[in-house]
C-alpha positions in Angstrom: -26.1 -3.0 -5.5 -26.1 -2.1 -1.6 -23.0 -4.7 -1.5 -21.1 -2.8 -4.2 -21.7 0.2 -2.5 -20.0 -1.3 0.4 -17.5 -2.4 -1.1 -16.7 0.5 -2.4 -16.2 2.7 0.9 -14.6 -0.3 3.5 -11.8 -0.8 0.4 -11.6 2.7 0.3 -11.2 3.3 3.9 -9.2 0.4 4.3 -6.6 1.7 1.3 -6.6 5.2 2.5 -5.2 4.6 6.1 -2.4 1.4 4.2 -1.3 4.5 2.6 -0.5 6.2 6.0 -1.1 9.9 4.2 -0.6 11.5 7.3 2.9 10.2 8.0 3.5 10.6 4.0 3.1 13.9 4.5 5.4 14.6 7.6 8.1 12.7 5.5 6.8 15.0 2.6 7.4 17.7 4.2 10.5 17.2 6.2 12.4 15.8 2.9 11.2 18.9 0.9 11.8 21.3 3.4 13.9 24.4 1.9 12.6 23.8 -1.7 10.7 26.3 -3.4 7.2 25.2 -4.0 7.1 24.9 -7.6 9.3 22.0 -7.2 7.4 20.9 -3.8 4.4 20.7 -6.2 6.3 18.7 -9.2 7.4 16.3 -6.9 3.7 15.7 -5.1 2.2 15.3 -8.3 5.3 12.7 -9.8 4.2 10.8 -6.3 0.9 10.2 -7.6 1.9 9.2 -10.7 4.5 6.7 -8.7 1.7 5.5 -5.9 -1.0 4.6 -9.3 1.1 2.6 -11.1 2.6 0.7 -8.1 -0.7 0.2 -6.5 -1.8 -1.4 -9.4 0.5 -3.3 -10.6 0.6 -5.1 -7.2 -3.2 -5.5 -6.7 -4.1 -6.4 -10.4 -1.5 -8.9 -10.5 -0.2 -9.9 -7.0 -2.1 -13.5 -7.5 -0.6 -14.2 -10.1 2.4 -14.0 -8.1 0.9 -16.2 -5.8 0.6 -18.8 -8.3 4.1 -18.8 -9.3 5.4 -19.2 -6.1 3.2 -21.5 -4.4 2.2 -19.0 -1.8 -1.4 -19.8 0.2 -2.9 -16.7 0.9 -3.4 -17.3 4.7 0.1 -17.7 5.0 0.2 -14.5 2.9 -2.2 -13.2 5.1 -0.5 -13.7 8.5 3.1 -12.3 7.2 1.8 -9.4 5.6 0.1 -8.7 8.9 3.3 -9.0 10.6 5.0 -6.2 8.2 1.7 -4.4 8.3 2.1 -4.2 12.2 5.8 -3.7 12.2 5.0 0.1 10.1 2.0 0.5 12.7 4.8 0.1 15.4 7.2 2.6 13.8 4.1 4.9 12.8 3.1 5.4 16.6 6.9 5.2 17.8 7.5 8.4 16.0 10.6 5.9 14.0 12.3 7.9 11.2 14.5 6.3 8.4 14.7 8.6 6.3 16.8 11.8 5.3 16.4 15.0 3.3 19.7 14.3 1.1 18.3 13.0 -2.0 18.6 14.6 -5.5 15.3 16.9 -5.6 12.3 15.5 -7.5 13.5 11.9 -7.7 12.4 11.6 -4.1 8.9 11.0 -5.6 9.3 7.5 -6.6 11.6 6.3 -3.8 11.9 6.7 -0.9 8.2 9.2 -1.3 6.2 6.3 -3.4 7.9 3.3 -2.3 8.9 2.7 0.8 6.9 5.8 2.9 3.8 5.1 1.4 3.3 2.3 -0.3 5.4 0.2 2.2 6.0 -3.6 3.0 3.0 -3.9 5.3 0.5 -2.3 2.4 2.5 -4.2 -0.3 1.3 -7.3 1.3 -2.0 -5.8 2.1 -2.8 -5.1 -1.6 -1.4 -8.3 -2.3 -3.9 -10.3 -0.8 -6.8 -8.1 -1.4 -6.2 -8.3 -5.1 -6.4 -12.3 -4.5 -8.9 -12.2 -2.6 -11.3 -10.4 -4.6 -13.7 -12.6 -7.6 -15.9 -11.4 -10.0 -15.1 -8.6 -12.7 -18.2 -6.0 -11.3 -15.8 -6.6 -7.6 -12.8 -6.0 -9.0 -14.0 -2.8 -11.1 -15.6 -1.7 -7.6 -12.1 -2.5 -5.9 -9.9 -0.9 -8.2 -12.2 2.4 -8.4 -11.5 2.3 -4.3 -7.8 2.3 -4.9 -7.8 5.1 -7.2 -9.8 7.2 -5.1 -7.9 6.2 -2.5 -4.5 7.3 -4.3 -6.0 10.5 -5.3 -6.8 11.3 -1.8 -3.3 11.1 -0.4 -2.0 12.4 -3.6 -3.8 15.8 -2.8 -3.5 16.1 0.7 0.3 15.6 -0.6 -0.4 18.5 -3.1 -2.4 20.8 -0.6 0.5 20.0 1.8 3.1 21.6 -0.8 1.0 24.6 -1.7 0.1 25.4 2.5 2.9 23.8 3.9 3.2 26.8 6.8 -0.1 26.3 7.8 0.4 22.8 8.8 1.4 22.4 13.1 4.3 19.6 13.5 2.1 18.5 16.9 -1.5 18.3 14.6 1.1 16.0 11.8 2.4 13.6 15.3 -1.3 13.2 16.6 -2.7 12.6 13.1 0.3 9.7 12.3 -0.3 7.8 15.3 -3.8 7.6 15.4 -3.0 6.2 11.4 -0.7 3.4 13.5 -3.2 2.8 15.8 -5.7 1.9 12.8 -3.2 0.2 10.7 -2.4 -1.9 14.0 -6.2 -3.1 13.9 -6.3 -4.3 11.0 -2.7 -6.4 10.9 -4.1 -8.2 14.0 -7.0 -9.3 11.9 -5.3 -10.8 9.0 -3.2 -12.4 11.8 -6.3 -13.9 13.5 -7.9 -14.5 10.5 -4.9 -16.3 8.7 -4.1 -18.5 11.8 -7.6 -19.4 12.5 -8.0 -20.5 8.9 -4.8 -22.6 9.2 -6.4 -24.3 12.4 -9.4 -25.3 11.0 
């Protein structure tokens, strides 16, 4: 039970920083800037909805994937680590590739769902993870931790819509590189781990 319980909270800690919810929101914010916040909520809450299915989809049945293509999942594990530390790069940089001239609440799904936050380098993360993972009490645990996970950057999303003025630009550009220094951590592990699994 006390492993389970662990489980629980490193997947959930680990999922909750893949989905960079402080840099989602500075995108949020900056591509919804100008629009009333009726619409600023709608398209928060159709983000959710986007970063659920996505999520799942890949984690529930990214081996499968796997098996199709042949893939071994350390060499899974060392190029998702690569895309993973590529976003940490442009997370900390301060990068921006994205604009405020879409059509109003179809932002949610892309570029808001996929690529912000659920990106290459967590794309590849939950890829693996979903692999990785045996046992059906493991992956109930697991998927729990990814829907609490997506809940928990869906409303700091939402809280960011409804108290958008209260929020300081500097507070946003500390919180997102501190996420990139995180998410830097843990693509140098799956790097290491992937390579030293390779050499023995």
């Amino acid at each position: 039970m006390t492993y389970m319980y662990d489980l629980f909270f490193q997947t959930y800690l680990k999922l909750f920083f893949l989905l960079t919810p402080f840099a989602a929101v500075s995108v949020f914010l900056s591509m919804t800037e100008g629009m009333p916040r009726l619409v600023k909520r709608k398209i928060a809450i159709r983000t959710i909805g986007g970063m659920t299915v996505v999520t799942f989809v890949i984690f529930l049945f990214g081996r499968y994937i796997f098996e199709v293509f042949g893939i071994t999942l350390d060499a899974f594990r060392i190029g998702a680590g690569s895309l993973l530390f590529l976003s940490a790069v442009g997370l900390i940089r301060g990068s921006t590739f994205y604009n405020s001239g879409e059509d109003r609440e179809a932002i949610a799904i892309v570029p808001l769902s996929i690529p912000v936050i659920v990106g290459p380098g967590t794309t590849g993360t939950l890829f693996l993870m979903g692999a990785e993972i045996q046992g059906i009490q493991a992956r109930l645990v697991s998927s729990l931790s990814l829907l609490l996970a997506v809940l928990s950057v869906g409303a700091i999303l939402y809280i960011a819509a409804v108290a958008d003025r209260l929020l300081k630009p500097r507070l946003l550009s500390v919180l997102t590189k501190i996420t990139g220094l995180i998410l830097a951590s843990l693509a140098a592990q799956l790097i290491f781990t992937g390579i030293k699994n390779f050499m023995t």
